[in-house]
N, C-alpha and C positions, 0 to 999 in steps of 0.2 A: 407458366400456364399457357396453353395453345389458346389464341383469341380465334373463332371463328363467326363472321356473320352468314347468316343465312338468306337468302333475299325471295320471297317468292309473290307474286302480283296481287295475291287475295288471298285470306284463312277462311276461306269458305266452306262447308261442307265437300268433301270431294275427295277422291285417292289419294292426289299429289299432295295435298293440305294434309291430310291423317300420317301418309308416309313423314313429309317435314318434319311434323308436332313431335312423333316419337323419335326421329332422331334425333332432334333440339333437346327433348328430354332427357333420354341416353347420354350423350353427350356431356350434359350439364351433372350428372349424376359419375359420370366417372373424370371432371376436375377439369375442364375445357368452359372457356368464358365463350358464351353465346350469345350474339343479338340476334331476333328473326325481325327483318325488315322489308314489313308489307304495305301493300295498298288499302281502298277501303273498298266494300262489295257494293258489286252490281247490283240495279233493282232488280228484287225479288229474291234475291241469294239471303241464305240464311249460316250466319256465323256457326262457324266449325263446333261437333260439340262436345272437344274438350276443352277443359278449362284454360285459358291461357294467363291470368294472373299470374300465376311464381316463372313463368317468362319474362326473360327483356324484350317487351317488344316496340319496334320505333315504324309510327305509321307514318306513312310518306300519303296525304289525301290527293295528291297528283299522279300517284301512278295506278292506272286503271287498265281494265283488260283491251277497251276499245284501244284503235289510234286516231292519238289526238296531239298531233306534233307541237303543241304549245305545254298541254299538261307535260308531255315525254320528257319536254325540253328540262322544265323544270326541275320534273321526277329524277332525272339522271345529274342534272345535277346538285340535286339534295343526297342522292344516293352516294354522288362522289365526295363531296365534302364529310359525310357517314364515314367512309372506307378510308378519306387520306385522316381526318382527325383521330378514326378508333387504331389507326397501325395492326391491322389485322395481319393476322397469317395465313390466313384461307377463306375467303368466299367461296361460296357454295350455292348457286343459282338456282331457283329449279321454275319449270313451263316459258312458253315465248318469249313474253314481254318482258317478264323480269329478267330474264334470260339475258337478253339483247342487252337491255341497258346498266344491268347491273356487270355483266363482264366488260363492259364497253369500260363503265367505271373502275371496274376494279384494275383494268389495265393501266389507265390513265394513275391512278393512284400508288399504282407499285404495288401492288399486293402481291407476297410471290408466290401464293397458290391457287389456281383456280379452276374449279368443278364446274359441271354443270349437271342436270338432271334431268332431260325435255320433260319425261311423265306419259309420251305417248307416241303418236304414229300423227305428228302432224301436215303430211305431206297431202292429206287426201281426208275429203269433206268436211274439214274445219273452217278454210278460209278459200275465197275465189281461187281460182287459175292461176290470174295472174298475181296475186299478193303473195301464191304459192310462191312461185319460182323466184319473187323477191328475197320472201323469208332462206330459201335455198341459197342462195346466192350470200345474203346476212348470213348464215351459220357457217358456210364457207370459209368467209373469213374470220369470224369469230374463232372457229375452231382452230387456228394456227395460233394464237394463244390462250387455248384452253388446254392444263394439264391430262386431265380425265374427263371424262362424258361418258356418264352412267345409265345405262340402257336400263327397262327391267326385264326387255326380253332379248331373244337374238334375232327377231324377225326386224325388231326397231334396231340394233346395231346394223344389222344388212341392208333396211334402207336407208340409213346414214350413210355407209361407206358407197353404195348404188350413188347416189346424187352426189356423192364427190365429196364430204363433209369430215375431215381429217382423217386420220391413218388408223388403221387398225389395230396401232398398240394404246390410243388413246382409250379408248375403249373397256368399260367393264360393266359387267351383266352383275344386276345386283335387284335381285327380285323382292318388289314391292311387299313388306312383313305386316303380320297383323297380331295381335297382343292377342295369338289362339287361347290360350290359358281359362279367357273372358266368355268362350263361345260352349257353352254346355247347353246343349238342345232341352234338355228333361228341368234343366230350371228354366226354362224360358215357355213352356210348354203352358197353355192357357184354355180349357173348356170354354173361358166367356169370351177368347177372341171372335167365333162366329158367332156368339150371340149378340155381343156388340152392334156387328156389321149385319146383324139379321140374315146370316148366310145359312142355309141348312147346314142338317150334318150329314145329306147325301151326297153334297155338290163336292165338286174338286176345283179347288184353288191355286191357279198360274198367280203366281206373283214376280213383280217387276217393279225394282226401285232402281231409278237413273236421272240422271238429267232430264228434264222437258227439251231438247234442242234437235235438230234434223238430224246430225250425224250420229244419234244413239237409235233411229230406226223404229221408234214405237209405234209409228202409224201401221206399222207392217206388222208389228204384235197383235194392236186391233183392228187390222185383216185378218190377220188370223182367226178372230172369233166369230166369224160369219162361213167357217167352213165346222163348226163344232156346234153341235146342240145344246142345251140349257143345261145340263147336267155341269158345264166348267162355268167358274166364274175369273174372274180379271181382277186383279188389285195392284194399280199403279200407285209407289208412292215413290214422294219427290216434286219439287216444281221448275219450271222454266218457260224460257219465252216460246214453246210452242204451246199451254196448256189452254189455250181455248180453242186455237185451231184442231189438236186431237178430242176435246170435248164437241167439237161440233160435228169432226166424222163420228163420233160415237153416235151421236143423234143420227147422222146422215144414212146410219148403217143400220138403223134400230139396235141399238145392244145398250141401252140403257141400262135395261136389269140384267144386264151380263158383264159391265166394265164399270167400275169403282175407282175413281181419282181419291187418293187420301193424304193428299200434300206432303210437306215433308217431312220425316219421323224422324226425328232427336235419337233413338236408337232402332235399330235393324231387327235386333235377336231374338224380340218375342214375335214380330212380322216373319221373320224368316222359319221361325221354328214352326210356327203354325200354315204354313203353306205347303200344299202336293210338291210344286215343281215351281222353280225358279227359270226364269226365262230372262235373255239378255238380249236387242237383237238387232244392237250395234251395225253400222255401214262402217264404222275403225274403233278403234280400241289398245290402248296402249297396252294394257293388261285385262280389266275387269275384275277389281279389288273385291267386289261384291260378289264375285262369282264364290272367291274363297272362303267369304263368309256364309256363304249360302252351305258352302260343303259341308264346314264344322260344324253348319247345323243338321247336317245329314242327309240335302236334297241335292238330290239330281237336278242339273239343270240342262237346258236348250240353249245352244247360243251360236251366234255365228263366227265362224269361218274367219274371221279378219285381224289383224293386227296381231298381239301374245295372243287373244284366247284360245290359239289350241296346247300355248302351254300351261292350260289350267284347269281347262277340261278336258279330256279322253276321252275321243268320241267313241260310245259303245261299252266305256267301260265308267265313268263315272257323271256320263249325261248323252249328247247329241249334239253333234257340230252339223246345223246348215249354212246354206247358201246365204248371203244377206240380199235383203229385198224379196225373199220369200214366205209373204204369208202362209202360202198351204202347208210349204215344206214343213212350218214349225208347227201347224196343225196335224201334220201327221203322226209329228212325236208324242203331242202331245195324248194323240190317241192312243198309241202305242203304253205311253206310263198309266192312263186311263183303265187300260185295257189288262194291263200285268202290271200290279199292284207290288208283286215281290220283287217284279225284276226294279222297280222302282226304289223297294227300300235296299234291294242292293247295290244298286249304285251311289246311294244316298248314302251307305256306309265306306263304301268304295272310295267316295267324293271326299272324305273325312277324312279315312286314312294316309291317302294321298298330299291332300294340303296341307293336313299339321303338324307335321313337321317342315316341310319345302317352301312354307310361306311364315314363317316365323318372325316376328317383330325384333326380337335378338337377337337370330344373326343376321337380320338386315345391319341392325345396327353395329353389330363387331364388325364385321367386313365392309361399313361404310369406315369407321373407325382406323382401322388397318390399312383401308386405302389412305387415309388421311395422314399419317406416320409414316406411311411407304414414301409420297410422295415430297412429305418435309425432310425427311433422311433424305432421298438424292438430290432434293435442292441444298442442304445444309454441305455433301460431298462435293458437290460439283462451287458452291462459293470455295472450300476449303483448296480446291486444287487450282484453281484460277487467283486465290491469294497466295499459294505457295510459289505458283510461274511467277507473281511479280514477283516476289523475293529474291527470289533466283535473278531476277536481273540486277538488284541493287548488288 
């Protein structure tokens, strides 16, 4: 049996987490021993929301998203005493910080295979300048014993190989899957969502679920509503450490009765099926996992320009790619779906077609799989021919 652990810094709500959960599951369903070894969540983060019971999972309460060279120290080494005591065959890292320190570990331990997963475009608006070109620098060398490093798009393999970050056979694009099977617009379909939320039934509804933090660009979403009339309404859900600074532009802006904070939602698909148009409007974005759920529910979305998302939206054909940092820009789309009603649901049909199949939760997971047997086959070849040369000398 293949031992793999998994390492990733938080099971929080979020892409990278949903992506892990189902390959640890997959995985464990087709006869591979898995541990997933996380951290614990940052305030205000809210635990991922599927179950993780019938997982192994081993939480390490020192390793955390911030840095904090004392927790690190520890973290990394509870991670490695994890890795040399379970004699693993593969580690499988995925985002920054577990990143760093669990390859750090899994090298010191001998482990002799190992992945890694970023989950995004960290080189720009996540962390300062300078902590940039540090972490650049860290992946550098990490990457000279990392097996594979799994992009989900090819914009993020090109800016890894740009900044210098291993060779480009390391490399494989393995786009972020989602369990489409689950996403049927017509059962998620709700008459008392607007009644709920007291919204008419004349108004049109932008929805946007993301992170609360700077580099997901929501202040620019509610700019946007100061170029549109009362007929759209705003429904943000999600929480993070920006959510009183954008509650007070809301005020600043007057759009009270036009922008709706509705925290975080435990599931997506009755929010998504009941909303005009889905908006994203990201300053980076590794992929935009919610974009693809937005599709299967049938909407068009707006999003910007940056990181994968234009390998997930098609601009013109199943939403609208702007500029990031453009309020108006996204208000003019907005007018535009407002305004042609049909051309909206066809793109919302468009948007379906397109992602479900190309964004599948199984074959993310066969071809994470396949990578994983590819690369224990030519570590098992390569001991095999370096024990035969010693022979040949006795």
């Amino acid at each position: 049996m293949i031992k793999v652990a998994h390492i990733i810094t938080r099971m929080c709500q979020g892409g990278a987490q949903e992506n892990t959960y189902l390959t640890v599951k997959y995985l464990m369903e087709k006869n591979f021993h898995v541990d997933l070894i996380t951290g614990r969540l940052s305030k205000g983060e809210k635990e991922i929301r599927f179950p993780l019971d019938d997982i192994n999972v081993i939480h390490i309460d020192e390793l955390v998203r911030e840095i904090n060279p004392l927790k690190d120290l520890i973290a990394f080494l509870k991670i490695y005493r994890i890795l040399k005591n379970g004699k693993y065959d593969i580690v499988h890292t995925h985002t920054s910080k577990a990143g760093v320190l669990g390859r750090i570990a899994a090298k010191f331990a001998k482990v002799p295979v190992i992945i890694h997963t970023p989950h995004g475009h960290v080189f720009y608006g996540y962390f300062p300048k300078f902590l940039t070109k540090i972490i650049i620098f860290v992946e550098r060398i990490l990457a000279k014993f990392t097996d594979a490093i799994i992009t989900l798009s090819e914009k993020s393999k090109q800016e890894h190989l740009q900044n210098g970050i291993g060779k480009e056979s390391q490399y494989v694009k393995i786009i972020s899957g989602i369990e489409v099977e689950k996403y049927v617009k017509e059962n998620f379909e709700n008459i008392n969502f607007r009644r709920r939320l007291n919204i008419g039934e004349n108004k049109f509804i932008i929805g946007c679920a993301s992170r609360l933090v700077s580099v997901k660009g929501i202040n620019y979403l509610i700019e946007s509503m100061r170029f549109l009339d009362d007929k759209f309404v705003l429904l943000i859900a999600g929480e993070g450490e920006e959510r009183d600074f954008l509650e007070k532009l809301v005020k600043e802006y007057g759009l009270e009765k036009k922008v709706y904070f509705l925290g975080m939602l435990d599931d997506l698909r009755e929010f998504l099926a009941n909303i005009d148009v889905f908006v994203l409007p990201s300053l980076n974005e590794g992929m935009g996992r919610v974009l693809v759920e937005a599709g299967l529910m049938e909407k068009p979305c707006v999003a910007t320009r940056v990181g994968g998302i234009p390998e997930v939206v098609i601009d013109g054909k199943t939403g609208f790619l702007v500029s990031p940092g453009s309020g108006q820009e996204i208000a003019e789309r907005l007018k535009y779906f407002e305004k042609n009603p049909h051309m909206m649901k066809v793109m919302g049909r468009n948007a379906k077609i397109y992602v479900k199949d190309k964004f599948s939760a199984k074959i993310m997971c066969e071809k994470i799989e396949s990578l994983y047997r590819d690369i224990l086959k030519r570590k098992e070849r390569w001991k095999l021919k370096i024990f035969s040369g010693k022979n040949k000398e006795f």
